[in-house]
C-alpha positions in Angstrom: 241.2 85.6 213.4 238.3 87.4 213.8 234.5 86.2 213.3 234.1 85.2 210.0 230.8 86.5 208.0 229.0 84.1 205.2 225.7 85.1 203.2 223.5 82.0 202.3 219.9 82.6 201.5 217.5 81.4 204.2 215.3 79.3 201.7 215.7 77.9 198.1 213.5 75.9 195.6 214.2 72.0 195.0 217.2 72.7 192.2 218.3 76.6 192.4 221.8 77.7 192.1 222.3 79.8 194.6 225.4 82.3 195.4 227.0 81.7 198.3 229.4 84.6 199.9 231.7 84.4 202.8 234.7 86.5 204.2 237.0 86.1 207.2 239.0 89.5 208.7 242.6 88.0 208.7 245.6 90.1 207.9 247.5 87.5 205.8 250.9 87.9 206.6 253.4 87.0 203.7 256.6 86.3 206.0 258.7 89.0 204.2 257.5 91.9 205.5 258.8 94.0 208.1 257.4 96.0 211.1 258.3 99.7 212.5 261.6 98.0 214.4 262.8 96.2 211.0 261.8 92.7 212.4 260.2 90.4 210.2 256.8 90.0 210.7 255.7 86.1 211.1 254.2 83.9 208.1 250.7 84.0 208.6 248.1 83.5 206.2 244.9 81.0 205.6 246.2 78.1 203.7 242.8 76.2 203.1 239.2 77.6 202.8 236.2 74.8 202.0 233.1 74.8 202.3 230.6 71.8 202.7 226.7 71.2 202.3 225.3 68.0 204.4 229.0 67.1 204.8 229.7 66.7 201.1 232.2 69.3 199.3 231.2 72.2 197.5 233.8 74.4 196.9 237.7 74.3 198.5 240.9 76.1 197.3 244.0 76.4 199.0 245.6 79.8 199.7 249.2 81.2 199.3 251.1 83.9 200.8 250.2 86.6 198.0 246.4 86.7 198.8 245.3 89.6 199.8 243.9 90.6 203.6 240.5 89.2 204.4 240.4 86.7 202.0 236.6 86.9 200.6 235.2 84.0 198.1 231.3 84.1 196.1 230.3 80.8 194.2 227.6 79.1 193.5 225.9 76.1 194.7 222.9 73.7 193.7 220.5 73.0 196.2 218.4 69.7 195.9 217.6 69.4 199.8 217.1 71.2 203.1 220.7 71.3 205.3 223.5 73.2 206.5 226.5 74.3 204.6 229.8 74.4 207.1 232.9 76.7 205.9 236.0 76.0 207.5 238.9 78.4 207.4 242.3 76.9 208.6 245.7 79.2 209.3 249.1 77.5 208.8 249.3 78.0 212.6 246.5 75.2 212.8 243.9 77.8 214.1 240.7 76.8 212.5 237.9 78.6 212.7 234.3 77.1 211.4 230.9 78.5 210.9 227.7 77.0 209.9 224.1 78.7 207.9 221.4 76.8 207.5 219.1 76.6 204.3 215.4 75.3 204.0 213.4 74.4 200.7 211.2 77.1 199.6 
């Protein structure tokens, strides 16, 4: 996997819903494909995406072999405090790759 890229604004007032973007480059192999020598390309997708504010959950979903390549989500989120949302991406090889944004109160 490659770095992953997330959009949270830098600041928000006590109570905005704010809209949260984040994307990961990842090819998302199905397992039933084939290459240019007719071997079958390896499973290999992102089972599980989350995301977390001040270590409490605000968004998760779990992924399946007929998502597209470089899965990309957008919700939304309520902020009532300063902290730091964490997204976690995890393959079904067990790689998992995390990245954190920080938000402060307007």
């Amino acid at each position: 996997m490659t770095k992953p890229r997330v959009k949270v604004p830098k600041t928000a007032l006590v109570g905005e819903i704010i809209t949260i973007k984040a994307i990961i480059s990842h090819r998302m192999h199905s397992g039933h494909g084939f290459d240019q020598q007719g071997n079958t390309i390896p499973k290999s997708i992102i089972n599980t995406f989350k995301c977390e504010f001040n270590d409490k959950l605000v968004f998760a979903c779990d992924l399946y072999p007929a998502m597209s390549s470089n899965p990309y989500f957008q919700f939304h989120a309520r902020v009532d405090e300063a902290g730091t949302f964490t997204f976690t991406w995890i393959d079904d090889d067990g790689t998992v790759t995390v990245k954190e944004q920080s938000i402060a109160l307007a």
